[in-house]
N, C-alpha and C positions, 0 to 999 in steps of 0.2 A: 318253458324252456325258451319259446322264440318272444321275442319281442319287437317293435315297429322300426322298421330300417331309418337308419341316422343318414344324413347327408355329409359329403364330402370326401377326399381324395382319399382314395382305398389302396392298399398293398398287398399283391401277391404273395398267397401264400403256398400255392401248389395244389397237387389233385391230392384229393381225399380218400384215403382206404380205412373202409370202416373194419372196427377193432370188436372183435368179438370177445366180452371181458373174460370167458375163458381162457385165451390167449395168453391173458395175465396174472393167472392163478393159477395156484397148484391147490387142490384141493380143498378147492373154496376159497382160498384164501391168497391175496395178492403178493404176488411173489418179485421183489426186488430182480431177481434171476431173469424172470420172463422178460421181466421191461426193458433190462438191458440189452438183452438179446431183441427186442422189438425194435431198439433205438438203434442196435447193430446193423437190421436190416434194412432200415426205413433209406429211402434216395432225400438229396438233399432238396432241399425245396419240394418236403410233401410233409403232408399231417396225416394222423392216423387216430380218429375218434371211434370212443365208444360208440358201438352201433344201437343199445339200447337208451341211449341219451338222446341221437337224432334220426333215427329209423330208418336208416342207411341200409337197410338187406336187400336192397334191389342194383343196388350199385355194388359192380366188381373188383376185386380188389386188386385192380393193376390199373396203371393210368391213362390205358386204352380207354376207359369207362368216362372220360371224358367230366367228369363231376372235382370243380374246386372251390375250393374256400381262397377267400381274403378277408382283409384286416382294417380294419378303421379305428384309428388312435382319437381317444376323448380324453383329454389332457383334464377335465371336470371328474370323472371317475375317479381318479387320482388324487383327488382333497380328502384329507383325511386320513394319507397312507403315505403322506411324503418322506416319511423313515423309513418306515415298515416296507418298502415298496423293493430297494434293492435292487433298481433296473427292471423291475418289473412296469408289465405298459398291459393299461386297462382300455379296452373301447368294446368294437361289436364285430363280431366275425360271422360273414356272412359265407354260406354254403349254394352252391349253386351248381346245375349239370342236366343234362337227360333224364329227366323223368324226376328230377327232383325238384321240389318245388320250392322256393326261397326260404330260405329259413334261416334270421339274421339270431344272436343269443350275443348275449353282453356276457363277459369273460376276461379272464386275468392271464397275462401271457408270461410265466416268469423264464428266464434266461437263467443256462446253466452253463458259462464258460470257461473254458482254461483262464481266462486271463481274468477272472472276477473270483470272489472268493467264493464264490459258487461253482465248483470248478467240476467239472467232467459229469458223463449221466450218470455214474453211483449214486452223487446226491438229488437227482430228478427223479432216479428208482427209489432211493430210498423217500422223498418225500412224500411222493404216490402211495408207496405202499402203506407208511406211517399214518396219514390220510385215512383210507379204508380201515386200517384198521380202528382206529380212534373213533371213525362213525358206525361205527357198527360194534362197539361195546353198547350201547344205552341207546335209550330212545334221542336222545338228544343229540343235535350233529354239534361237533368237537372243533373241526377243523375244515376247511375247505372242500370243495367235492372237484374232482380229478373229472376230466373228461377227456382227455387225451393230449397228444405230442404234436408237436412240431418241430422241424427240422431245418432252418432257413436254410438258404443258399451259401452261405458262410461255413454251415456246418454246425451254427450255433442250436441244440438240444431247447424245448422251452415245453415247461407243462401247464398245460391248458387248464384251468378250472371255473366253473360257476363265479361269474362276479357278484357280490353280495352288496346291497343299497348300505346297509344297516350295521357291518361291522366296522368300529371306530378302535386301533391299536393306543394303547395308553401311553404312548410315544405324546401323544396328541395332550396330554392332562401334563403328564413331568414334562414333558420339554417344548411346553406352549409357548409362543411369543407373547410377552406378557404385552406389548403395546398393542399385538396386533388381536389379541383374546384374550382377552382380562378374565371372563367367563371362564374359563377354562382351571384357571387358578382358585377358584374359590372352593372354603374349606369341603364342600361335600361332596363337590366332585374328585378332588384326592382322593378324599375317603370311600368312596366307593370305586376307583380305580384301582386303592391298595386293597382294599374287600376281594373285587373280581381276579385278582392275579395271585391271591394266594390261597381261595377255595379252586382255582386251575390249575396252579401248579402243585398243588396236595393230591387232586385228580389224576394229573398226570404223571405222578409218582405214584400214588395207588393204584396204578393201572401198569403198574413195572415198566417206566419208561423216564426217562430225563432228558429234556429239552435240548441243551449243549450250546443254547446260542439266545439266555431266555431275562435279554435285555427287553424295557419296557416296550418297546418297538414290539416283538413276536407275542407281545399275548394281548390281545384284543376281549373286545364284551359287543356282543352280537343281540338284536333282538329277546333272545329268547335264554342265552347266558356266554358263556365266555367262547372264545377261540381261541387257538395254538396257531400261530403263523413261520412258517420258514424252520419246519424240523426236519432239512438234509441231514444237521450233525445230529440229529437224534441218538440215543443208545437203549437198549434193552438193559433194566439193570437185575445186575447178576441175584441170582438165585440159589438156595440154599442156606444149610446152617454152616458151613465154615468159614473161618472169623474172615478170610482171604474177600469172601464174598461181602460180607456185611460190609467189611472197610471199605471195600470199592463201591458199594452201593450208596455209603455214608458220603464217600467222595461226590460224586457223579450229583447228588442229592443239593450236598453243601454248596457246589459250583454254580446250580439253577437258582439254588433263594441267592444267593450273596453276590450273584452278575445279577439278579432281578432287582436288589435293593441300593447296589452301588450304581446303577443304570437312573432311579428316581431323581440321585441328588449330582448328578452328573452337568445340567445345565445353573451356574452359576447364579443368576439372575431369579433362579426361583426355589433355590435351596430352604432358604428362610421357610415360604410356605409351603415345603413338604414338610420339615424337620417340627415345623407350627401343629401340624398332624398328629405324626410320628412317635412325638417326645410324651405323650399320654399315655398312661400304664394301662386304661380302658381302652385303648384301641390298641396299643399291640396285644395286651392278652385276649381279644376278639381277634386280629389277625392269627394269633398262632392256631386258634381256637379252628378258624375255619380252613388253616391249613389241615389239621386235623379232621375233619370233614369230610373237605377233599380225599382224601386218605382214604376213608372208611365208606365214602360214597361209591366210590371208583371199584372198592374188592365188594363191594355190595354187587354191583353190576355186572359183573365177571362174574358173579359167583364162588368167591374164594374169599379164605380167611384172610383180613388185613392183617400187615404186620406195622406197627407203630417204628419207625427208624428212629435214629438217634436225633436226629433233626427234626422231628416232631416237638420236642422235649422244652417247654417254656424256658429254661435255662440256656438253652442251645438260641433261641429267640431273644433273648433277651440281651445274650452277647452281641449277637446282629444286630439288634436294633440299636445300641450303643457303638458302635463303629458304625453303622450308617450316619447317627449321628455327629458323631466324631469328624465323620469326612466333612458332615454338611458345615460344619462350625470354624474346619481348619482351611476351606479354601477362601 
């Protein structure tokens, strides 16, 4: 969790009350509700971390306890996420007080403000909670890890989480500057961008969930397999056999692939070499394929039976993949 303190000009971030994660869960389970209500109480200019993340039990939870954090902004963190980022600000937040002993952790600071389309703490509770829940389906972590809140002086809401070396958002492949990363463009790295974002998003619909904002930017490939980034608009998708339910499911489904694949051919400049991918009838019927995966991967780990949606359906894929192309051809 700690790692070697960085040099240069640091910002206050307030005193620290450590968060006990029952705090923010109902019955095991992380509760959108708590966290609003923790963001309700918090004074401006304080943070409030998990206390099993930095072993804060000896510190009080009021700002008599004399114990604070500040911020050091590393503009180099930030390669690799220049879409995906959102106003979000990567460096090292250092903790400091009586009886604590330094403890610097490199961490992602996102902003949740009225005036950004990230607007108000619903979607910082709902991110958190979305979070937990996604890593704690399978052994494999899904999405970022939450470590707590802050508060600035402004009043601006910001959720704190693990900075991770090794997750690159495929923001970075579709809409690479082709002068300035020619690399980036070449046919197998496409290809294994379009691979990683539609065995994720089959996951994340097998897992009764839709993205709501699942441009090439929010789905990333991390060391060890893919990430979900930035699910405030997240949705739980509905459940049951009436037809009321499936269409809205179909909906919510249809919106993630077809904002993920009009997102690829979106930068002008490099349409040509996704649609050069794309337009091979072996790699989209392996993309639907491991959509479908995803799928069955996801109720496999839950432990529930998958239900194949309508957008599973190579036919369903293959209209998509011919209006993607479409687009790539008419701009």
């Amino acid at each position: 969790m700690t790692s070697p303190r960085l040099n240069g000009q640091s910002e206050k971030m307030g005193f620290v009350r450590p968060l006990d994660r029952a705090e923010v869960e109902v019955s095991g389970t992380t509760s959108e509700h708590e966290i609003r209500t923790l963001l309700d109480q918090m004074d401006l200019g304080s943070v409030a971390l998990l206390n099993d993340e930095f072993k804060l039990s000896t510190v009080e939870k009021h700002p008599s306890s004399g114990t604070r954090a500040s911020f050091l902004d590393r503009d180099e963190l930030a390669r690799g996420r220049d879409e995906g980022q959102h106003g979000a600000r990567f460096g090292q937040m250092i903790i400091n007080g009586a009886g604590v002993h330094e403890r610097p952790a490199l961490v992602a600071g996102k902003p949740f403000s009225p005036d950004t389309s990230h607007n108000t703490d619903e979607g910082l509770a709902r991110e958190w909670a979305i979070y937990d829940r996604l890593n704690a389906i399978g052994d494999e972590q899904l999405a970022y890890l939450p470590l707590g809140v802050w508060k600035n002086v402004e009043g601006i809401s910001h959720l704190i989480t693990v900075y991770e070396h090794d997750v690159i958002s495929h923001d970075n492949t579709f809409w690479a500057d082709r002068d300035a990363n020619p690399e980036a463009l070449r046919k197998e790295n496409i290809e294994e961008a379009f691979r990683s974002s539609m065995l994720g998003l089959g996951y994340l619909h097998g897992a009764g969930i839709s993205h709501g904002d699942a441009e090439a930017k929010n789905l990333a490939q991390g060391r060890k397999g893919f990430r979900f980034i930035d699910l405030e608009y997240s949705t739980d998708l509905p459940t049951g056999k009436k037809p009321d339910a499936t269409l809205e499911a179909v909906k919510l489904t249809r919106a993630d692939i077809e904002t993920f694949f009009d997102s690829t051919v979106q930068v002008d400049e490099n349409r040509d070499a996704v649609a050069d991918v794309l337009v091979h009838k072996k790699m989209q019927k392996e993309l639907a394929k491991l959509y479908r995966t995803g799928l069955r991967a996801a109720a496999r780990d839950l432990g529930v039976k998958g239900r194949m949606l309508p957008t599973s359906s190579d036919r369903y894929f293959e209209d998509t993949f011919a209006h993607t192309l479409k687009v790539a051809q008419n701009r």
